[in-house]
N, C-alpha and C positions, 0 to 999 in steps of 0.2 A: 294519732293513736287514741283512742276509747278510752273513756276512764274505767272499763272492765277490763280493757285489755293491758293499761299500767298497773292495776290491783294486779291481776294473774302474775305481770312480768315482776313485781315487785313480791311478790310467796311465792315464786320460783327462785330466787335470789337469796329469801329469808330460810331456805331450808333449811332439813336438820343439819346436814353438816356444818352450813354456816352457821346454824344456830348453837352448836358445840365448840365452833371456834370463837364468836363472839362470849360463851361461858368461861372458854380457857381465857380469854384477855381478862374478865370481869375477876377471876381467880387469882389471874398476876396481881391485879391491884391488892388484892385481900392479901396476897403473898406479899406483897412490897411495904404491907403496911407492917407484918409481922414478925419478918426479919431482923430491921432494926431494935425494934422490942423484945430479941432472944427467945422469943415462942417459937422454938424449934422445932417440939412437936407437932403441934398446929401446923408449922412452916412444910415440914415431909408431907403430911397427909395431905394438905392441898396443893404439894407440888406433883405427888405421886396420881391426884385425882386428876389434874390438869395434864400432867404428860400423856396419860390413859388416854381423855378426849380427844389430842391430837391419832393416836392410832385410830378411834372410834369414827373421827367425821372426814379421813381419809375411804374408810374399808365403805363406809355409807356412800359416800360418793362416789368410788366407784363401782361397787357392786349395785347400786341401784340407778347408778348412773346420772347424778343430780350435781355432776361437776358444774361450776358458774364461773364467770369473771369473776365476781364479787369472789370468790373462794378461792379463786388461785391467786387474788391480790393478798386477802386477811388472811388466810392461814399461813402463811410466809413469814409475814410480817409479825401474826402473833405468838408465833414461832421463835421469832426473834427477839422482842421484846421479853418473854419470860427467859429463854436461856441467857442470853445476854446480861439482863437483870439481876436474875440469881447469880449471876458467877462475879457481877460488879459486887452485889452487897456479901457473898459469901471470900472476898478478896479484902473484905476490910476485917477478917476475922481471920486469928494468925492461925487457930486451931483446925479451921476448916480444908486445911489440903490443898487451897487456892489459893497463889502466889499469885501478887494486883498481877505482872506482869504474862500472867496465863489470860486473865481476864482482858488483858491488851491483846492477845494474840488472837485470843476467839472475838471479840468485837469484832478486830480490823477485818479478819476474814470476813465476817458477816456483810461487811460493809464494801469490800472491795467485790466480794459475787457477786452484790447485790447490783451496785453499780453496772459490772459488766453484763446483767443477766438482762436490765433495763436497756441498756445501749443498743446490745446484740438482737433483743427482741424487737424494738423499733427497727431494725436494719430486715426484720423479717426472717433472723436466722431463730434455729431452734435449740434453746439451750436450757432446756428442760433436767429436772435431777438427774444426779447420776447414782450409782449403790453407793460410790464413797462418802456423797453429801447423807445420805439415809442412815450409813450408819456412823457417819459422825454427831449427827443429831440422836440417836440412839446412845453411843458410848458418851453425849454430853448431858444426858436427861440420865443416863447412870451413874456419872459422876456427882453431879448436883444432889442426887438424891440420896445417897450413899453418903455426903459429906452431911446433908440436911440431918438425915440417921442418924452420923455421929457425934451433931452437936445437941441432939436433944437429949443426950446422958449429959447427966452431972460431969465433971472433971473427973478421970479416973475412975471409971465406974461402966467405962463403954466395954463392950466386950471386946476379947482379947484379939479377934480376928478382925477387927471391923477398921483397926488404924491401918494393916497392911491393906486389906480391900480398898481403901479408901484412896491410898496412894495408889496402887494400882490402875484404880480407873480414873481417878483426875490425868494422872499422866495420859494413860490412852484416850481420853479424850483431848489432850491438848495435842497428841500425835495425830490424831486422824484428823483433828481440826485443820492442820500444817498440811496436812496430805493431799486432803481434798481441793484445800485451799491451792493445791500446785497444781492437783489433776485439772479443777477448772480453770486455771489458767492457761493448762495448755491446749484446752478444749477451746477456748476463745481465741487464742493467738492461731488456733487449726481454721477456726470459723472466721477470724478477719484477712486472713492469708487467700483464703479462698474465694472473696467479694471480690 
């Protein structure tokens, strides 16, 4: 291969999508530095900026059609990393709605599709998202931020509706997280029955 034809293949790889995903990881760092330092305001607005980019460098790639390897590896992953992250460091905080052992539940899940998504796809099979992974990702980028919100009021000072919301959607998303977490299991146990 040309050294014009690795420059092309290497700005086809850089695109915007990936370039929106590689901003969302850049983001989690600046989140991960912020959190432990109780800049919770801060902590929302660039968690809320970051969730944003993930819808942003999905709808680009596929409306314009600039899907990559490079993108269906890092946007997963950096996927993973910020929700994962925020629910570890918002688990060491009694006020935030996150019980550690929520944060165990949505890791493992992470971790156990993750594994079998790798497995399954070397085997050639196709186990691509499903809507319940979409919108558990969804109700856990609602949770997170919604708890983010609540902890950047002083103590006692948050508004009156914002503790029930907040339990609300932690719960549902540690529900959907269990859910999907079953559906792809049994999406895989369908896919290695059938090899």
């Amino acid at each position: 291969m040309s050294v014009s034809a690795n420059n092309r293949a290497g700005a086809t790889a850089f695109n915007l999508p990936n370039q929106l995903t590689v901003a969302r990881l850049i983001l989690s760092v600046v989140l991960f530095v912020l959190l432990p330092l109780g800049f919770y305001p801060a902590s929302f607005v660039i968690f809320v900026v970051a969730a944003s980019t993930d819808w942003l460098d999905g709808y680009f790639a596929r409306k314009y059609n600039m899907v990559t390897v490079l993108g269906r590896i890092l946007d997963p992953f950096v996927d993973k990393v910020i929700v994962c992250g925020t629910f570890i460091y918002l688990a060491a905080v009694p006020e935030s709605g996150v019980q550690p052992w929520m944060a165990v539940v949505i890791v493992g899940r992470e971790l156990l599709i993750t594994a079998l998504r790798s497995f399954l796809e070397q085997q050639g099979a196709d186990f691509s998202a499903a809507m319940s992974g979409k919108l558990k990702m969804l109700f856990q980028c609602i949770a997170a931020g919604v708890s983010l919100f609540y902890l950047s009021w002083t103590p006692g000072t948050a508004p009156d509706w914002s503790r029930p919301l907040l339990l609300v959607t932690v719960w549902a998303a540690v529900a959907l997280t269990i859910y999907s977490g079953i559906a792809y299991v049994r999406t895989a146990t369908q896919l290695l029955r059938g090899q």
